[in-house]
C-alpha positions in Angstrom: 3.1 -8.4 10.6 6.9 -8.3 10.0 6.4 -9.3 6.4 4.2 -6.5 5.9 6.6 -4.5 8.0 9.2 -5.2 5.5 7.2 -4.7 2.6 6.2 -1.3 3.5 10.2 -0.3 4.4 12.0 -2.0 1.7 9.3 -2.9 -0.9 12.1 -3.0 -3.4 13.1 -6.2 -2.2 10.3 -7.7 -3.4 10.1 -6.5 -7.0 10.7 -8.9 -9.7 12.8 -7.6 -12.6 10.0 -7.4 -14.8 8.2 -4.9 -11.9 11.2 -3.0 -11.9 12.0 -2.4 -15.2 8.5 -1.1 -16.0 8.6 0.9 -12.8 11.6 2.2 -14.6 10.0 3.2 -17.3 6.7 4.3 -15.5 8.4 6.7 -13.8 11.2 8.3 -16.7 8.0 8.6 -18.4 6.0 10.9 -15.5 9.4 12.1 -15.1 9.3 13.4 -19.0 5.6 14.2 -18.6 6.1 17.2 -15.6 8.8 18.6 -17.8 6.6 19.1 -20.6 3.8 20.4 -18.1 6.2 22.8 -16.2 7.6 24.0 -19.8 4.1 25.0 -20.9 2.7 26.2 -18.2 2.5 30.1 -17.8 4.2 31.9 -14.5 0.9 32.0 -12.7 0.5 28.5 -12.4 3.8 28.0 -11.7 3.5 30.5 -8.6 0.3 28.4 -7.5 1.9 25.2 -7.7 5.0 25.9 -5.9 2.1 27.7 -3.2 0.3 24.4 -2.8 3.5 22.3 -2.5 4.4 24.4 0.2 1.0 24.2 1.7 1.2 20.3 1.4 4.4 20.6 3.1 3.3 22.3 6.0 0.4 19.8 6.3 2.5 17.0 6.6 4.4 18.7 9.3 2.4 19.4 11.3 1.0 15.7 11.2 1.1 14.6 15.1 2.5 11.0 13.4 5.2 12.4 11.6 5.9 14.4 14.5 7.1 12.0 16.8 9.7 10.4 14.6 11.3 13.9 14.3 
């Protein structure tokens, strides 16, 4: 239980250089993806994006788990 603890809270620890320099480059490269998205995407779908982010949002507050750390 406390190595999965652990895991969960610091998984970092755990990564080998080779997992973290592809998880490096994993994520410049989703990073450059969304930019590319966002840049062609028309206002409309930028308004219902932000919308359903902010929906999301709200439905992790109101989580009764997330609550209680609060």
């Amino acid at each position: 239980p406390q190595r999965i603890a652990a895991l969960l809270q610091d998984r970092e620890t755990f990564w080998t250089p080779e997992y973290r320099k592809a998880y490096d480059q994993t994520e410049k490269a989703a990073i450059s993806l969304l930019v590319d998205i966002t840049a062609q995407s028309t206002p409309e779908q930028r308004t219902r994006l932000l919308s359903r982010i902010a929906d999301m949002r709200k439905d992790f507050t109101d989580l009764d788990c997330l609550k209680s750390q609060q």
